[in-house]
C-alpha positions as CSV (number, residue, x, y, z in Angstrom):
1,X,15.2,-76.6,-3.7
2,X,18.7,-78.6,-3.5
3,X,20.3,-78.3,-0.3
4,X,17.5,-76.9,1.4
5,X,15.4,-78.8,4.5
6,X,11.9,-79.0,5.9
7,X,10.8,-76.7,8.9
8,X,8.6,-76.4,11.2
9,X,7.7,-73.4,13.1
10,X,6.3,-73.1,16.4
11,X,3.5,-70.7,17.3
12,X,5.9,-67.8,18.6
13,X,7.6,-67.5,15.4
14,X,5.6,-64.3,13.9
15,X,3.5,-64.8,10.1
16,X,6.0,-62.4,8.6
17,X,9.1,-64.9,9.3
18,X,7.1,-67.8,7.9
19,X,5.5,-65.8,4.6
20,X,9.4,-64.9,4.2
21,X,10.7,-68.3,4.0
22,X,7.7,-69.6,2.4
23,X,8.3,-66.9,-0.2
24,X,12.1,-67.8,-0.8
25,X,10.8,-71.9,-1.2
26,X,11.1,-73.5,2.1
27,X,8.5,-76.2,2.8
28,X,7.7,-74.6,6.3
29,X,4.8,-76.5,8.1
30,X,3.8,-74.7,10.8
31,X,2.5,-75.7,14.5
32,X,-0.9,-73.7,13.9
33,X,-1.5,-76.6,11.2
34,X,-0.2,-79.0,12.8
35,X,-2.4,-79.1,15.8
36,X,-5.0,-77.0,17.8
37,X,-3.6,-74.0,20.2
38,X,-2.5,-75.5,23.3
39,X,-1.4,-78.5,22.6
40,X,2.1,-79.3,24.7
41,X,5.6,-78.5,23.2
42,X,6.8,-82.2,23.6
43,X,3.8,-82.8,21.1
44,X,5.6,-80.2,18.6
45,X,9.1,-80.8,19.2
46,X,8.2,-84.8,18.5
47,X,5.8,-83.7,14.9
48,X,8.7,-81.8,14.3
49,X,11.7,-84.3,15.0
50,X,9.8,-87.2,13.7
51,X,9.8,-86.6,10.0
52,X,13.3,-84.8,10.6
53,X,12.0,-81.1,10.3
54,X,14.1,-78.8,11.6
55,X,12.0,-77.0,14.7
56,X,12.2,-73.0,14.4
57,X,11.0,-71.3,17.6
58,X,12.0,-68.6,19.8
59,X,11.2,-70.0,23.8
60,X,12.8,-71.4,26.8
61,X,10.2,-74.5,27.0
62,X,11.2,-75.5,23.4
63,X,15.0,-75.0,24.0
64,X,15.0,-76.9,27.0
65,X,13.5,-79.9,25.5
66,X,15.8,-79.9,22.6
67,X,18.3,-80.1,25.7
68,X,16.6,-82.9,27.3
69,X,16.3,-84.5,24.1
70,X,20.3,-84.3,22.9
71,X,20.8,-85.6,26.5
72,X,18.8,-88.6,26.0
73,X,16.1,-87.6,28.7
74,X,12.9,-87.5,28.2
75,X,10.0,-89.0,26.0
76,X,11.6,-87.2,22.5
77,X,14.7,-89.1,23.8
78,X,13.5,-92.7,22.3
79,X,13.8,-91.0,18.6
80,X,17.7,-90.1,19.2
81,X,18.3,-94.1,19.5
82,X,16.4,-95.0,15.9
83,X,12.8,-95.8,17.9
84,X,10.6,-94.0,15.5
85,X,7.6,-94.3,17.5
86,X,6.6,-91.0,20.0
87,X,4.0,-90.3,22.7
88,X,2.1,-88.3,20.1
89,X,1.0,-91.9,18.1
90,X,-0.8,-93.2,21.1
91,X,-4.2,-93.1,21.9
């Protein structure tokens, strides 16, 4: 839909939120699909940020990396300046 952008959810956000906006047309990709439970927040805020997906989730680790991130600290940091490649492309 015009005007409308990609998401993707992190594991806190409940299935009811995501059937919802799935429902209404929103291309929602969600961190369950992405990659196995566990795996760190910096790896789902940088699948998130890399394609420019716009990261719903509702916790302080999440949050706080978005701040490190708008700050320029931190491994996401490298994608604020145009550097495209992330921690989560290396071996």
């Amino acid at each position: 839909m015009a005007g409308r952008f990609a998401l993707y959810t992190d594991a806190d956000v409940h299935g009811p939120i995501v059937t919802g906006l799935v429902d209404r047309g929103w291309d929602v990709l969600r961190a369950v699909d992405a990659h196995p439970q566990g795996t760190d927040d910096e790896v789902h805020f940088e699948t998130a940020a890399k394609p420019g997906r716009v990261l719903v989730a509702n916790d302080k680790d999440q949050l706080l990396i978005a701040l490190r991130w708008i700050e320029g600290r931190g491994p996401s940091a490298d994608m604020s300046r145009g550097d495209r490649s992330s921690s989560i492309d290396s071996p």
